[in-house]
N, C-alpha and C positions, 0 to 999 in steps of 0.2 A: 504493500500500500504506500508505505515511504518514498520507496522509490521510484512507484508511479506516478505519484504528487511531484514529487519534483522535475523526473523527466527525465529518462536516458538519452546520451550514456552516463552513468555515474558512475564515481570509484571508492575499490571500499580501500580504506587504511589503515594501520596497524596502528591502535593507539599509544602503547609504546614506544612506537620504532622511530624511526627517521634515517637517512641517506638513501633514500630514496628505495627502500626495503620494506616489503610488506606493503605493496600497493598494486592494486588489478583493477583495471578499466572493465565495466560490463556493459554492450548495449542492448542486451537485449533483456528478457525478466526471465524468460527459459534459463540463462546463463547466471544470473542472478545468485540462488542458492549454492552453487558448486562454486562461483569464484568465491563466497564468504567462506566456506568451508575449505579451501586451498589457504586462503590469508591468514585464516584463524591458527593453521598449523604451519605456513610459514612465519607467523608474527610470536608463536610458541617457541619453536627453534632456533629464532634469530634473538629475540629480546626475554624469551621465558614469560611472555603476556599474550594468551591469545584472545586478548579484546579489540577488537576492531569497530572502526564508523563506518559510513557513507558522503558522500558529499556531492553536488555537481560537479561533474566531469568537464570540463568548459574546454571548447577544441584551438584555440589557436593563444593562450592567454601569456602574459609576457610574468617575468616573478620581480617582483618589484617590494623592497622592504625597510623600514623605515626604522634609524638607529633611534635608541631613546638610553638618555639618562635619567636617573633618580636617586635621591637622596630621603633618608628617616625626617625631614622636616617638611616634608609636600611639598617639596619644590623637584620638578620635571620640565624635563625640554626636549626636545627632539632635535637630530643634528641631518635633518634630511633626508636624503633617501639614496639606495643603491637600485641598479639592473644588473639581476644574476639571471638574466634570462637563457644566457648560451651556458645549457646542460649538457649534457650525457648520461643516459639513467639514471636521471630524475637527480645528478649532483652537479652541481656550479664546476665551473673549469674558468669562466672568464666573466668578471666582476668588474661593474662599471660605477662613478660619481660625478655628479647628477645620471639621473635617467633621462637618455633624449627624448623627445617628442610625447612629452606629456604635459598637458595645463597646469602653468606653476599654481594657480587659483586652488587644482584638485588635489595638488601636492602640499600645499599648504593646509586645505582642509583636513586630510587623513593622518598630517603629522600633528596638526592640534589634538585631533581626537584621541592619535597615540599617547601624547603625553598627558590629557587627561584620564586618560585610562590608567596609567601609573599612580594617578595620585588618587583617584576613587578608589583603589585595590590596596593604594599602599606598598605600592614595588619600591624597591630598594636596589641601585644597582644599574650596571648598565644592560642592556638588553634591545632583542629586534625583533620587531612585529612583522613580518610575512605576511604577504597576499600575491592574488594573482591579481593581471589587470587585462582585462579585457572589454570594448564597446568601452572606452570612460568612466568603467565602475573597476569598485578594489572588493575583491572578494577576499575576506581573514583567512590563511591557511593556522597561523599556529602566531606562539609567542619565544623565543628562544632566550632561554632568560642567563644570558653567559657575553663573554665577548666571544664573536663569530670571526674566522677566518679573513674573514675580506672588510674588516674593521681598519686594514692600513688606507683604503680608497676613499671612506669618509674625513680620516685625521688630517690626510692631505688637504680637503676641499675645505676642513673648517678650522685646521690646524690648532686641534683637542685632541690633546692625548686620551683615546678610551682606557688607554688600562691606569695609567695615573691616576685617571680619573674616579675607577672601579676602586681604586687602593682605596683615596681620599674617602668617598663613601664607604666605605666597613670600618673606616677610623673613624666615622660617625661627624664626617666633617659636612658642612653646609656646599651645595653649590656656589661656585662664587660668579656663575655670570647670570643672565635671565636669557630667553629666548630672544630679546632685540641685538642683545651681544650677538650671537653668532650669526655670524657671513658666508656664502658660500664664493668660493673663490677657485675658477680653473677647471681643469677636470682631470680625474684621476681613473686609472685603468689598471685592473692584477689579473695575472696568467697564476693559473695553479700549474706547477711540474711536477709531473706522477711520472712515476717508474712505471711504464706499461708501454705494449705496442700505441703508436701515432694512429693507427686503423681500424684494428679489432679490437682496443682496452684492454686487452688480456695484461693483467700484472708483469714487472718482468725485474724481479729480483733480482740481488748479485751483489757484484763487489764491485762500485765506482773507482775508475783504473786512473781518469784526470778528473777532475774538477775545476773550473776557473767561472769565477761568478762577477757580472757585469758590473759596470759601475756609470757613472756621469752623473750631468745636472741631471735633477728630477727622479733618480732611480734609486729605489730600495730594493733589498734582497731581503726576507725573513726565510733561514733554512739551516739546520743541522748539520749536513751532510759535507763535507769533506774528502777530497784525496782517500782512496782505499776504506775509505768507507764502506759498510756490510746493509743494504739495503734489505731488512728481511723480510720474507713473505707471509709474516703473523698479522700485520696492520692495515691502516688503508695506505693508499700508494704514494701518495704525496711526499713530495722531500724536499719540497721550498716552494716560495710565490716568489714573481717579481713585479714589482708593482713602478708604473709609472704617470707624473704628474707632469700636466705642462699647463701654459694660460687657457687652450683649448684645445677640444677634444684631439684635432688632426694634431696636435704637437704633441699632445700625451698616447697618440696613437704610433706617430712618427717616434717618439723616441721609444718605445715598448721595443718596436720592429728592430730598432738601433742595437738597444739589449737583448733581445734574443738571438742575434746574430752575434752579439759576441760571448753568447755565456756557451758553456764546454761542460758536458758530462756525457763520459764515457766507460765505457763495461757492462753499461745496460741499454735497454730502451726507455725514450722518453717519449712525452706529448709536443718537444717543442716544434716538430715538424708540423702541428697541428695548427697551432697556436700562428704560426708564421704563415700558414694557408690562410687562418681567419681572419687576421688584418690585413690580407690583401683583398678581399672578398665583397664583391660592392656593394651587396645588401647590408653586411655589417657595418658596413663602411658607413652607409645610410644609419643607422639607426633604428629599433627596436623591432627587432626581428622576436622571433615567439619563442617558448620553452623549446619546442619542437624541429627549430631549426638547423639545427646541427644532425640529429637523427636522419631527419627525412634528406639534409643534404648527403650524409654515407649510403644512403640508402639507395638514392640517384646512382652514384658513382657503382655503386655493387650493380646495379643493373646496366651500367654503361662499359664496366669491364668483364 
């Protein structure tokens, strides 16, 4: 009945999970019962929770998510918004600040709401509100109540340290700016590098033989790894972001290109081949391409080779 009220296709999800784990699209209601019964024992053996929802399935929607601070004295702010639209199984690989081609009006709305939301709840902390967006509306997916991966692309654009900031709140300290303080300034872009093949994702463990990590104006590295480093195959694949800032977006794109042509990691497989396709790519190039973009373009290629 739920799910005919609202309308297929819908998808059920694992309410413990996340990484894009524990999640089945169903369009039809025949398929209905057997995908919750698959979820419910994949979301069992991947997080030991087999509770799952439902939700609309929305077919082309971009992921678009909005940082929030907060502190034990009701006072919250919002530092804008990111597009982690360009996934791969449902997990970010390239993470954007500002989000292009969206009404700063609607962006402004949904980041008010966020931070009011923190202070009706009483959050504590920094944290990101997740939705999708699709037709000019924000559909809520979840609340992520931690600092997120792709927390360097906002710091840049408002030049606020989140995790400073995270410290300063559990020392029970006050915010010290208001919401007219913060600026957004330039645009900021992060490449995640996974140890995996560039094509098929498949993990690709090992022992890193060079290492040499980029540098210049505008570029940051966050990454562990090192020369002869042991990449092991227990985690997820990641083994550094590089993130790059310029006054606009083509500069902070142009120099991304610049750094990943000179970063070096060898004895394994990486994504950076991938990542070097996408910023040459004229739809990204364009701006807000969908969740679904990057899928359906390997998907092309597999049927063109």
């Amino acid at each position: 009945m739920r799910a005919r009220a609202t309308g297929y296709p819908v998808i059920i999800k694992a309410a413990g999970g996340g990484g894009g784990r524990g999640m089945r699209v169903v369009h039809t209601e025949a398929a209905l019962l057997p995908a919750v019964a698959l979820t419910r024992a994949e979301a069992q053996s991947a997080f030991g929770n087999p509770t799952v929802y439902m939700e609309k399935f929305l077919t082309n929607p971009r992921h678009i998510e909005i940082q929030v601070l907060a502190d034990e004295h009701k006072n919250a702010v919002y530092l804008f918004e990111r597009d982690c639209s360009m996934q791969r199984r449902h997990q970010k690989i390239i993470e954007e600040a500002p989000a292009p081609g969206i009404n700063p009006r609607s962006l402004t709305r949904i980041g008010e709401r966020c931070a009011d939301a923190c202070r009706r709840i009483g959050y504590r902390g920094a944290g990101t509100f997740e939705f999708l967006y699709e037709n000019e509306e924000f559909f809520f997916i979840e609340m992520n109540t931690r600092v997120q991966v792709e927390h360097p692309v906002t710091e840049f654009i408002t030049g606020i340290d989140i995790v400073q900031q995270q410290i300063f709140i559990a020392a029970g300290r006050k915010l010290l700016f208001r919401q007219r303080d913060i600026m957004k300034r330039g645009h900021a872009i992060e490449c995640r590098i996974n140890a995996e093949d560039p094509e098929s994702f498949v993990p690709s463990p090992g022992r890193i033989t060079s290492y040499h990590a980029p540098g210049g104006p505008g570029i940051r590295v966050d990454s562990h790894v090192y020369q002869n480093y042991f990449v092991p195959p227990n985690y997820d694949s990641m083994i550094g972001k590089v993130i790059a800032y310029g006054d606009t977006r083509e500069q902070a794109m142009a120099r991304m290109r610049i750094a990943l042509s000179e970063m070096v990691v060898e004895g394994i497989k990486t994504n950076i081949p991938l990542h070097q396709e996408l910023l040459l790519d004229d739809k990204f190039l364009r701006g807000g391409t969908s969740i679904h973009f990057l899928e359906e373009r390997m998907a092309k290629r597999k049927v063109a080779s």
